[in-house]
C-alpha positions, 0 to 999 in steps of 0.5 A: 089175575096172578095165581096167588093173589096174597103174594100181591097184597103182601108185596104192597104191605111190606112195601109200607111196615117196618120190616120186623113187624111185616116178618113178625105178623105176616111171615107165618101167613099162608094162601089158601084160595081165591073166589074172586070177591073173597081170598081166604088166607090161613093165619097160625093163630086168633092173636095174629089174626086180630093183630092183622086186622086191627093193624093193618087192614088199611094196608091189604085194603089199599093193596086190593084197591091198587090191584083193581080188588077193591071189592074183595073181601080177605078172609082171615082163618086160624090154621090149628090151635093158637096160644089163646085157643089152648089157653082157653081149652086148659081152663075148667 
């Protein structure tokens, strides 16, 4: 198993999506850890975190199943304050 699961799921996932739409939505993505059936990647923002799963989880699906991971779970956790997030905070 490689140190950085992620690095393989992206590798597959650039190999299938326009390049400005794998820079746009996956460049700010971080790995965060590997528990064999979940890995947990840090995403900078809830919009982006959506966005991912809403478009791509066929790609990281596809990618887990290539690297024998059919079974593991990505979890997707919002690093700090997004857009959104302040946006609802300002509100009364």
């Amino acid at each position: 198993m490689t140190d950085n699961p992620w690095a393989a799921v992206l590798a597959h996932v650039r190999a299938h999506v326009d390049p400005e739409d794998f820079r746009r939505w996956f460049s700010a993505t971080a790995y965060a850890s590997d528990s064999t059936d979940q890995i947990t990647v840090w995403v900078p923002s809830e919009a982006i975190r959506r966005h991912i799963e809403r478009q791509f989880q066929g790609h990281i699906d596809r990618a887990l199943l290539a690297m024998g991971r059919d079974a593991t779970h990505i979890r997707f956790v919002v690093a700090g304050l997004g857009e959104d997030d302040e946006e609802e905070e300002r509100r009364p």
